[in-house]
C-alpha positions as CSV (number, residue, x, y, z in Angstrom):
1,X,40.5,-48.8,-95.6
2,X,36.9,-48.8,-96.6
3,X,33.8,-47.6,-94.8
4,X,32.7,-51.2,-94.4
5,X,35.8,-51.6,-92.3
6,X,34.8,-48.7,-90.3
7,X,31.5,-49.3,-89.6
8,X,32.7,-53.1,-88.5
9,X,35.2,-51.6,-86.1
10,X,33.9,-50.9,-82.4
11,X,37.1,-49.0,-81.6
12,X,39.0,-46.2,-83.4
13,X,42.5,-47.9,-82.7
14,X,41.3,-50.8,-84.6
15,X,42.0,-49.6,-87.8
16,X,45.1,-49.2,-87.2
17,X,45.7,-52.8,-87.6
18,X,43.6,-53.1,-90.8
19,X,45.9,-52.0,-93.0
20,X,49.0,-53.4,-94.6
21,X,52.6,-51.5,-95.4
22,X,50.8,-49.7,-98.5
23,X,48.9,-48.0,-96.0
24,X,51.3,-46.4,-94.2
25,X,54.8,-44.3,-95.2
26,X,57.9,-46.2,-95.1
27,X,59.8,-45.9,-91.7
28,X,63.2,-46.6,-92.9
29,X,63.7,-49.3,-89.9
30,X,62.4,-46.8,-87.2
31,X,59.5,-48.1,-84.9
32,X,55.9,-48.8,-86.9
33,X,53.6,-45.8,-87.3
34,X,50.9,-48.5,-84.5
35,X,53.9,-48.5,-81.4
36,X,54.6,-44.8,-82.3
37,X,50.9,-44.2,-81.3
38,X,50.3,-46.5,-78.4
39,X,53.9,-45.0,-77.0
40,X,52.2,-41.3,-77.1
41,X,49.2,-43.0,-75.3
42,X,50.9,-44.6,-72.7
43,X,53.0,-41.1,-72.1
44,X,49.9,-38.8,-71.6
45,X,47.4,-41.8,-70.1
46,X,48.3,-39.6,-66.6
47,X,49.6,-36.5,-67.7
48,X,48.7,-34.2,-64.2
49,X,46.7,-32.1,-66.6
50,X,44.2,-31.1,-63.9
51,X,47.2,-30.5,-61.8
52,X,48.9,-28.1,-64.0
53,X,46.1,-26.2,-64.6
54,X,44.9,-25.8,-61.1
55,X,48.3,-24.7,-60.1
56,X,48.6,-22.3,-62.5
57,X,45.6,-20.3,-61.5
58,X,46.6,-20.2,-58.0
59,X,50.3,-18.8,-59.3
60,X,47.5,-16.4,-61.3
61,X,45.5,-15.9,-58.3
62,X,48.3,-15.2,-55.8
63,X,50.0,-12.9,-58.1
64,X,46.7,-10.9,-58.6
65,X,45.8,-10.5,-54.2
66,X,49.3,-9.6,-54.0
67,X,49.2,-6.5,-56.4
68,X,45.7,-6.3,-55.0
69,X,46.8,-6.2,-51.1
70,X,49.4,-3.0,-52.5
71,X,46.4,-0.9,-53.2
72,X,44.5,-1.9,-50.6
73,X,47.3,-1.0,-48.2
74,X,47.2,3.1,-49.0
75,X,44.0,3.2,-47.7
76,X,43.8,5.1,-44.7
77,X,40.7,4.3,-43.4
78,X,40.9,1.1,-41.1
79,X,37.3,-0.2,-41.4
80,X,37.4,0.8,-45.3
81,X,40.6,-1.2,-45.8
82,X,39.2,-4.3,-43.5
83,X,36.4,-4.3,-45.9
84,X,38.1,-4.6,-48.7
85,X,40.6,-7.2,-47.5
86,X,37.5,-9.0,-46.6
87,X,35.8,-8.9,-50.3
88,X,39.2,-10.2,-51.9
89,X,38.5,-13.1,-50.6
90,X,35.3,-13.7,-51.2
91,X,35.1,-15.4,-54.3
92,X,36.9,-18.8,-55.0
93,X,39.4,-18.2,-58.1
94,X,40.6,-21.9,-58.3
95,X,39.3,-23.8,-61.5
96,X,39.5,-28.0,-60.7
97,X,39.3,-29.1,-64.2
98,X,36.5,-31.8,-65.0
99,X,38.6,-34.8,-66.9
100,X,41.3,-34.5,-69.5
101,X,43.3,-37.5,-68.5
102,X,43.3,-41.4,-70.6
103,X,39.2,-41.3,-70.0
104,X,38.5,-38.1,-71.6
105,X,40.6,-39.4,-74.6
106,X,39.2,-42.6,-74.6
107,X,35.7,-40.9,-75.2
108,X,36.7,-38.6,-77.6
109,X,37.9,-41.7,-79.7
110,X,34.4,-42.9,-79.1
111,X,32.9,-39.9,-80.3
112,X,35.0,-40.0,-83.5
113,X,34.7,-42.9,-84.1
114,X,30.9,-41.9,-84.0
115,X,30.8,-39.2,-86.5
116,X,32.9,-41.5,-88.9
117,X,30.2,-44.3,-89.1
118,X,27.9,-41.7,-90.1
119,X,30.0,-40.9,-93.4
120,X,27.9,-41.9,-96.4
121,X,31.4,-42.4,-98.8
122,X,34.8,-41.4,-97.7
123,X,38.7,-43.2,-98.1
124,X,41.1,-42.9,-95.0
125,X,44.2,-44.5,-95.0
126,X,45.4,-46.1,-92.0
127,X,48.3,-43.4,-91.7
128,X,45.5,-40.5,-91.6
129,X,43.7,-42.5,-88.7
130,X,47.4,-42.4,-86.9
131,X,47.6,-38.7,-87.2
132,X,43.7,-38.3,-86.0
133,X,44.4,-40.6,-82.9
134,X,47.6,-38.9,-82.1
135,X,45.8,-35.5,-82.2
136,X,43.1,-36.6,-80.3
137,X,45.7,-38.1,-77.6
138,X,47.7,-35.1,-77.5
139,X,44.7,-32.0,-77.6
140,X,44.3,-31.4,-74.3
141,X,47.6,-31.5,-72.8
142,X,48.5,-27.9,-72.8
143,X,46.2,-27.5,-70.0
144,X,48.8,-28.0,-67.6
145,X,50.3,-24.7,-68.5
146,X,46.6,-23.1,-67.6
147,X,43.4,-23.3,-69.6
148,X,44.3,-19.9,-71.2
149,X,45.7,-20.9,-75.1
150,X,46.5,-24.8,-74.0
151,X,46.2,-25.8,-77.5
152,X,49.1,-23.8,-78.6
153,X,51.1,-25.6,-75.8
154,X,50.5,-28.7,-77.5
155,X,54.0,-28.2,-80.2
156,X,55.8,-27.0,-77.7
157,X,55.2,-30.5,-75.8
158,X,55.3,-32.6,-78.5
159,X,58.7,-31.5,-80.0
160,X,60.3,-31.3,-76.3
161,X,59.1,-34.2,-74.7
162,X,58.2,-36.8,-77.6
163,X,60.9,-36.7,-80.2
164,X,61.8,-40.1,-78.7
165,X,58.5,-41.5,-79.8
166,X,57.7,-39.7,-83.1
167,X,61.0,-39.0,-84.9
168,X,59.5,-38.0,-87.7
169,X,59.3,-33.8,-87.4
170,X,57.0,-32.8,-89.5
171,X,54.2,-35.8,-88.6
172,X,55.4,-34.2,-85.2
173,X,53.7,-31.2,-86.6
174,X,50.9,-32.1,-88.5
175,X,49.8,-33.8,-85.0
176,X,49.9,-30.2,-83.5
177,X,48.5,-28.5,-85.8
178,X,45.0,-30.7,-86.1
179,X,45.1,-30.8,-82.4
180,X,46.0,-27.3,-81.9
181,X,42.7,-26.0,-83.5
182,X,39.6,-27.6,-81.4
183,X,39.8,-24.3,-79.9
184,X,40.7,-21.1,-78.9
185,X,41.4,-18.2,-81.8
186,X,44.6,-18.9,-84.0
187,X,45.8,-14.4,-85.5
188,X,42.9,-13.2,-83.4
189,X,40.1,-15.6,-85.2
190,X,38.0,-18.4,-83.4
191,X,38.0,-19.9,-87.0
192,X,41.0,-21.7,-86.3
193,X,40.6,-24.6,-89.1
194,X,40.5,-23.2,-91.9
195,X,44.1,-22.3,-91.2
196,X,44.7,-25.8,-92.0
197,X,44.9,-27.4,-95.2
198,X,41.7,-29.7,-97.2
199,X,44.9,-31.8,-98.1
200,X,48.3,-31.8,-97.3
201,X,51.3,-33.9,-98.6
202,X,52.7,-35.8,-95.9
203,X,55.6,-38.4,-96.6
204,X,54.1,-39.1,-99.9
205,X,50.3,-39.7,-98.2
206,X,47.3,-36.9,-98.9
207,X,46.3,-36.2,-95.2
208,X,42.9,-34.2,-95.4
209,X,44.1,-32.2,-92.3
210,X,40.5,-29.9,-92.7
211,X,38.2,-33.3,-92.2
212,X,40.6,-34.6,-89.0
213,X,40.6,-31.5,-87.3
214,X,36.8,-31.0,-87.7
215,X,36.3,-34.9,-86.3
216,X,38.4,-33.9,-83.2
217,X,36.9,-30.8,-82.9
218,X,33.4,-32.0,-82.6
219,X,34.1,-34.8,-80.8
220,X,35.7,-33.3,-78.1
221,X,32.4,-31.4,-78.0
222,X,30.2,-34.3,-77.5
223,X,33.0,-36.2,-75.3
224,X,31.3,-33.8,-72.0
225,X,28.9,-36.2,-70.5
226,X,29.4,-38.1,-67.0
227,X,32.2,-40.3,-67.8
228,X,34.2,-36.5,-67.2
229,X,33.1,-35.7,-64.1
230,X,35.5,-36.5,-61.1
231,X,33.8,-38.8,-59.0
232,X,36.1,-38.6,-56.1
233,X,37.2,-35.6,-56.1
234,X,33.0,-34.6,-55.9
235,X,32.2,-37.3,-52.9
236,X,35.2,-35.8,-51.0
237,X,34.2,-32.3,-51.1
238,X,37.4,-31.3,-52.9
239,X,35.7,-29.3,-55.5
240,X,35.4,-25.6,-55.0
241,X,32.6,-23.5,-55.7
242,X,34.5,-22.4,-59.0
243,X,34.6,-25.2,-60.4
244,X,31.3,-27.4,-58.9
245,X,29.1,-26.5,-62.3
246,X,31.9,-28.4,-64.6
247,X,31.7,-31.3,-63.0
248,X,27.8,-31.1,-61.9
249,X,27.1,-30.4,-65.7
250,X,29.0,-33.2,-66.6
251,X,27.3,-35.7,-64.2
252,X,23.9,-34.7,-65.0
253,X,24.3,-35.4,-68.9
254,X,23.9,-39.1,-69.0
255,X,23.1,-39.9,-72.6
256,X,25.2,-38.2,-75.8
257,X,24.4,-40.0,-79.0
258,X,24.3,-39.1,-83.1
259,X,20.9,-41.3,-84.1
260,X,19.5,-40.5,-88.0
261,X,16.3,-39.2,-89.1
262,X,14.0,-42.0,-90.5
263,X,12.5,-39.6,-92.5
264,X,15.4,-37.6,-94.1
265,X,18.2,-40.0,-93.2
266,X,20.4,-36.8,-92.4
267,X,21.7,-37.5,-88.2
268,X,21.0,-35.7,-85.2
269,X,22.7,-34.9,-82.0
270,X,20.8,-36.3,-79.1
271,X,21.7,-35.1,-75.7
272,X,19.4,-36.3,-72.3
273,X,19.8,-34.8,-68.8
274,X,18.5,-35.8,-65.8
275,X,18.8,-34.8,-62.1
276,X,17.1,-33.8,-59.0
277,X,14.5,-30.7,-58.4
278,X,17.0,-29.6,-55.5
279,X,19.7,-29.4,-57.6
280,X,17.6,-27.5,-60.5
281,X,16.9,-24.7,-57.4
282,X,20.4,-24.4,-56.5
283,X,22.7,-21.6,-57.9
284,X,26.3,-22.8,-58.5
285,X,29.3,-20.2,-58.8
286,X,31.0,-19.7,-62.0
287,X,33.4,-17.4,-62.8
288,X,32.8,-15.0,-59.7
289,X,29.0,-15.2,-60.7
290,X,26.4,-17.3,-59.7
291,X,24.3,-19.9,-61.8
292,X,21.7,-22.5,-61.8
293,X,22.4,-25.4,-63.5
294,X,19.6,-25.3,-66.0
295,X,21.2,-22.1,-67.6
296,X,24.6,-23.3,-67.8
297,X,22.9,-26.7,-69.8
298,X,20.7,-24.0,-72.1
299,X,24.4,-22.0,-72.6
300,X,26.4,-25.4,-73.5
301,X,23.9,-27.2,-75.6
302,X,24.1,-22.8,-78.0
303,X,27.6,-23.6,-77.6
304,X,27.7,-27.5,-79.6
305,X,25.4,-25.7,-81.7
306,X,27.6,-23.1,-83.0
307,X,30.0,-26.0,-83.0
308,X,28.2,-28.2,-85.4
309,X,27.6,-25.7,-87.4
310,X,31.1,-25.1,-87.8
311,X,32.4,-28.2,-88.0
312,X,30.0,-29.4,-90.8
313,X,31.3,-27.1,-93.1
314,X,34.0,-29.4,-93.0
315,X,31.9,-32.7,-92.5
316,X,29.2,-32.0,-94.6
317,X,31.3,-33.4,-97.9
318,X,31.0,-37.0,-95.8
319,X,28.1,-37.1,-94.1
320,X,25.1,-35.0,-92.9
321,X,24.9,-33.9,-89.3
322,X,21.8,-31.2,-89.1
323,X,20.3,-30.3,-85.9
324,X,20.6,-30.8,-82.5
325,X,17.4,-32.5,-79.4
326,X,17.7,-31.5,-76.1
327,X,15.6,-34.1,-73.2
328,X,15.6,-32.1,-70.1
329,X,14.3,-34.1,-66.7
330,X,13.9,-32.6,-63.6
331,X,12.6,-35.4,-60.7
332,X,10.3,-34.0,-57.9
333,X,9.8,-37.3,-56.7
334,X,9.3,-40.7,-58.6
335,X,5.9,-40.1,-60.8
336,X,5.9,-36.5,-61.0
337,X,9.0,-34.8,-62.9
338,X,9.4,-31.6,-65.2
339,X,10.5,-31.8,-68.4
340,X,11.6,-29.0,-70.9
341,X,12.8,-30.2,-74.6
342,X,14.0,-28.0,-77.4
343,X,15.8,-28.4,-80.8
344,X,18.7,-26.3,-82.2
345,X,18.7,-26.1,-86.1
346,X,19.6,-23.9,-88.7
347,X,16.1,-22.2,-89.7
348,X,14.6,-19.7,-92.1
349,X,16.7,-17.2,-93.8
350,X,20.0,-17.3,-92.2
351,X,21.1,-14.3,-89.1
352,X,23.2,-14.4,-86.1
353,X,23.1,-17.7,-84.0
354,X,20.8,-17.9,-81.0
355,X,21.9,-15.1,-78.6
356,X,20.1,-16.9,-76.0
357,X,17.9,-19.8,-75.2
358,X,14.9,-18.3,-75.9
359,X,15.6,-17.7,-79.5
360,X,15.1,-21.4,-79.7
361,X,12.1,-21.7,-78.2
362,X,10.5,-18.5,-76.4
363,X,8.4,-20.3,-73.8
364,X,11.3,-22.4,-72.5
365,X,12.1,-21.0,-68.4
366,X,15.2,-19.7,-67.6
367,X,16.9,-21.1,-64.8
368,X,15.0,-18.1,-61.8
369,X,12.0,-19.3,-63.5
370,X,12.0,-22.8,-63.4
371,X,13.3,-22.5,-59.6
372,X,10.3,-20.0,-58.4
373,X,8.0,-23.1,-60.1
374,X,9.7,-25.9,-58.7
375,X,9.0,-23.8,-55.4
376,X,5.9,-23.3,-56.2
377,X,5.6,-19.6,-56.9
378,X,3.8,-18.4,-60.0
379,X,6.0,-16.9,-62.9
């Protein structure tokens, strides 16, 4: 498979097909390497992921107000015990997950697909693409046992509940292990890839296990805009405070796209919001806190930042993937708006990513601020 093939390709399960049978590991008269892969799709396309996970934190949640109500019980004091009854309650503790269902994956192919086209010289084989669109099929489906380590769920799964569709054990766990790393610490370190291999020796196929795991990894980071926000679920009035700012942020970030620098051909990360002065004024809860929406956008945008530079590590071999643009607009009504922009790049002599928002760009208002101006009070 050549990059001429890939950049002619408008989806990532199109290369599957490219390929003939030197492309791919013999299956000794077991089902093709394409129908084991559409098989795993169709089995997770409505995996209750947001299901799981939302029942786990009640389980959570229950088991905490229970060992809670036993303290709360040896008070003596009525009022005093009333009052804290009261408070543990309070806060909502149920997280609705924003999308991790076919449409999540679907965009996270997209995404890939994405950062692939912008690899200036590179050589997959068909059978590496197969392992990079299992993974990304099968990277979120821990989540139904909770949020909380999902991606070392993902083995577990895979080796119960799919040995039907991928015989083969070890591609079984070569699967897990590039999905298993978009995330979450692997002995204690958030530098999960490097556990992996740069090439590993799969059936008699080099499989740069590195390379695919960084793909997934940062696509999954740029797969956040509105497609994965739950539509319904929002309209209805299902969402709980907990979880509103997931799928708010979500809806609000209409454009994700890589574009390249006319001037030093290297790409960029473009990422546009948009939305309404009255939701820029609001404060949203989040993890027993509260939040305007503005500060949870500057607090994402750090995170993909620490995330690129990461992942390029690993993609900077291939391609050249250097900063990230930020469009921020906030509508008053339909000529007058606010806008804030700001760029996150690697600059001068290297120290600690940005710690906060304003180590990109000091002048930029936090999310009180920008509220007491929308208002109309001075800051």
């Amino acid at each position: 498979m050549t990059l001429k093939d890939i950049q002619q390709s408008k989806l990532l399960d199109e290369l599957l097909n490219i390929g003939g049978s030197d492309e791919y590991p013999s299956t000794f008269g077991r089902k093709p390497h394409i129908e084991r892969y559409k098989e795993l799709a169709n089995k997770f396309a409505n995996y209750p992921v947001e299901m799981g996970a939302m029942q786990e934190t009640i389980k959570t949640w229950i088991a905490a107000v229970q060992e809670k109500t036993k303290e709360i019980n040896s008070i003596d004091d009525i009022k005093e015990r009333e009052k804290e009854f009261n408070k543990l309650f309070e806060d909502d503790p149920i997280i609705f997950l924003n999308r991790h269902d076919a449409s999540h994956t679907k965009k996270v192919m997209e995404k890939a697909l994405e950062i692939i086209k912008c690899f200036r010289n590179i050589r997959f084989s068909c059978y590496e693409i197969y392992f990079l669109l299992c993974a990304i099929v099968v990277h979120d489906i821990g989540n139904i046992y909770g949020r909380t380590g999902h991606e070392k769920k993902i083995a577990e799964i895979l080796n119960s509940e799919c040995a039907s569709i991928i015989p083969d054990s070890i591609e079984r766990r070569v699967i897990s292990r590039i999905a298993g790393v978009h995330g979450g610490k692997i002995y204690g370190s958030s530098d999960t890839i490097s556990v992996l291999n740069e090439t590993y020796t799969v059936n008699g196929f080099d499989i740069k296990e590195q390379l695919l795991a960084a793909i997934l990894r940062f696509a999954d980071e740029l797969a956040d805009d509105a497609s994965r926000a739950n539509y319904d679920a929002m309209d209805s009035g299902i969402i709980g405070e907990a979880s509103e700012i997931y799928h708010v942020y979500s809806e609000k970030l209409h454009t994700v796209s890589l574009r390249q620098n006319k001037v030093t051909n290297a790409f960029e990360v473009f990422l546009a919001y948009q939305f309404d002065a009255s939701i820029a004024k609001k404060l949203y809860g989040k993890a027993g806190q509260k939040r305007y929406l503005i500060d949870e956008i500057y607090a994402r945008t750090i995170k993909m930042e620490r995330e690129r530079r990461y992942c390029i590590r690993y993609l900077r071999p291939y391609c050249s993937l250097e900063r990230i643009n930020v469009q921020i607009v906030i509508t008053k009504d339909v000529f007058d708006e606010e806008k804030i922009s700001y760029t996150l790049e690697e600059k001068g002599y290297p120290i600690i990513p940005f710690s906060s928002i304003k180590d990109a760009r000091n002048d930029i208002l936090s999310g009180e601020e920008l509220a007491a101006k929308l208002e109309g009070v001075r800051v």
